[in-house]
TIKE-927834 format. One record per residue (C-alpha): chain; x, y, z; residue in one letter. Coordinates in steps of 0.1 Angstrom, whole numbers. Each point is the difference from the previous one (the first is absolute). Example, Ala and Ser with C-alpha at 12.3 -4.5 7.8 and 13.67 -1.06 7.14 Angstrom:
2
rogu c->A | c1->123 | c2->-45 | c3->78 | r->a
rogu c->A | c1->14 | c2->34 | c3->-7 | r->s
//
This chain:
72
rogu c->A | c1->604 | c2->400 | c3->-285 | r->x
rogu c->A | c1->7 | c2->34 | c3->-6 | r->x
rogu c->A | c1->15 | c2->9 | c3->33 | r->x
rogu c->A | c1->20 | c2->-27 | c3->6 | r->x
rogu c->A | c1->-20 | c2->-7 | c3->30 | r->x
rogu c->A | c1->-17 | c2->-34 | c3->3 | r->x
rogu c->A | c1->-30 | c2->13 | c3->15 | r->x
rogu c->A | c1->-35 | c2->-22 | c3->0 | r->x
rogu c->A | c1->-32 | c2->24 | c3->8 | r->x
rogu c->A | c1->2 | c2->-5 | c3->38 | r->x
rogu c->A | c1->30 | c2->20 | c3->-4 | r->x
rogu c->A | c1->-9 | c2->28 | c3->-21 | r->x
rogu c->A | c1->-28 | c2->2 | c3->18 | r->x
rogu c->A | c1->15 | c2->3 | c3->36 | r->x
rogu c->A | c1->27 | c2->33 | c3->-18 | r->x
rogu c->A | c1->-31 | c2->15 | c3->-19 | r->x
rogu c->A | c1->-17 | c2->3 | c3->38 | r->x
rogu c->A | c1->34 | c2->14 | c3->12 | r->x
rogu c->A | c1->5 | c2->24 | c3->-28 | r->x
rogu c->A | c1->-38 | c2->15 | c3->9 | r->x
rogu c->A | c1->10 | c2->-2 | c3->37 | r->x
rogu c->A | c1->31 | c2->20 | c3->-4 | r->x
rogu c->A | c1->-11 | c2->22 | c3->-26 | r->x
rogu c->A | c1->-32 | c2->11 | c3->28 | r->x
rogu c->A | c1->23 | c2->-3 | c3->26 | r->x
rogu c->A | c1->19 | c2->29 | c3->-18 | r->x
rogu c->A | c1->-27 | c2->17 | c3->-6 | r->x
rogu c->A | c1->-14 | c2->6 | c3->35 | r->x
rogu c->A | c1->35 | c2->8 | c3->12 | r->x
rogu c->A | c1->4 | c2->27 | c3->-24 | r->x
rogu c->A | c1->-39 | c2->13 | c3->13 | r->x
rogu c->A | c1->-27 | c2->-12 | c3->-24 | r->x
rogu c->A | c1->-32 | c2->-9 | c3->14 | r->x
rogu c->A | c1->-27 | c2->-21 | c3->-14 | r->x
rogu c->A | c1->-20 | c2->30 | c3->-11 | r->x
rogu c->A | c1->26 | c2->9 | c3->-21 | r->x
rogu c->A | c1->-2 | c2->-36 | c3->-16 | r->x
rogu c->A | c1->-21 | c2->1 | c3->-34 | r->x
rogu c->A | c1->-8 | c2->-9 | c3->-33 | r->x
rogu c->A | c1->10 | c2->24 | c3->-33 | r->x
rogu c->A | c1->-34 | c2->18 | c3->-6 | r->x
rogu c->A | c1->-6 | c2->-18 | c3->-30 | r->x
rogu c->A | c1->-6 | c2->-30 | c3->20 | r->x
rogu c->A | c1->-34 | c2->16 | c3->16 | r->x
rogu c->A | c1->-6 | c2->14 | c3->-40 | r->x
rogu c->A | c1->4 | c2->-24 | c3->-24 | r->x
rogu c->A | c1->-8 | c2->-36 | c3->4 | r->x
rogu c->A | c1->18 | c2->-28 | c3->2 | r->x
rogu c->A | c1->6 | c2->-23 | c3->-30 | r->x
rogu c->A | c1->-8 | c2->-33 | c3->18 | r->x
rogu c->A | c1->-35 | c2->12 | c3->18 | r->x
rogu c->A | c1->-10 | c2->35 | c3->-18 | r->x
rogu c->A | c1->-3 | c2->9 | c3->38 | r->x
rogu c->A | c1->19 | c2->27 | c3->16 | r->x
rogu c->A | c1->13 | c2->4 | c3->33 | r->x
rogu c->A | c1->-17 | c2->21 | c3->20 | r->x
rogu c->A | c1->12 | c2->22 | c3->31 | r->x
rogu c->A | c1->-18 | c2->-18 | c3->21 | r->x
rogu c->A | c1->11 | c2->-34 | c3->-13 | r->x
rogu c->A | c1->35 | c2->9 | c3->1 | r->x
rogu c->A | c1->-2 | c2->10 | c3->38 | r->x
rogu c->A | c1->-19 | c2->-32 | c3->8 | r->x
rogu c->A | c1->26 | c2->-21 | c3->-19 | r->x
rogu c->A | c1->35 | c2->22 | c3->17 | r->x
rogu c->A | c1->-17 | c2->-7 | c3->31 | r->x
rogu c->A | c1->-4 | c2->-34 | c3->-6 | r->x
rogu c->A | c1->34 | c2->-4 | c3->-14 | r->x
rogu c->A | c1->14 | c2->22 | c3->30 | r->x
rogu c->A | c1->-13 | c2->-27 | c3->26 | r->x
rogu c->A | c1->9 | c2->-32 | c3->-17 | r->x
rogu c->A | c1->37 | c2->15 | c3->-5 | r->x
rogu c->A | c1->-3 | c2->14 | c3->40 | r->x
//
């Protein structure tokens, strides 16, 4: 217990979802817009360690979009 905070993972879980919620909450206040929403360019260059795939432009759309409705 590092934080002093008796936390079990039902709790971390519920302030990790509020941290993202803020943090995009911010982040369309301030003006961003999902286009400007992406990956380092590496990410689309080099592959990733777990699947030697990369992530392609396409793929990342499909996936922000899918991620953008499940969040609403």
């Amino acid at each position: 217990m590092t934080t002093g905070l008796n936390w079990g993972k039902v709790e971390i879980q519920k302030m990790a979802n509020r941290v993202v919620t803020m943090t995009r909450k911010f982040n369309l206040r301030e003006g961003m817009t999902p286009e400007q929403e992406s990956l380092p360019r590496r990410f689309h260059k080099e592959p990733l360690p777990e699947s030697g795939k990369i992530i392609t432009e396409e793929d990342l759309n499909r996936l922000k979009k899918d991620y953008f409705r499940l969040r609403g």
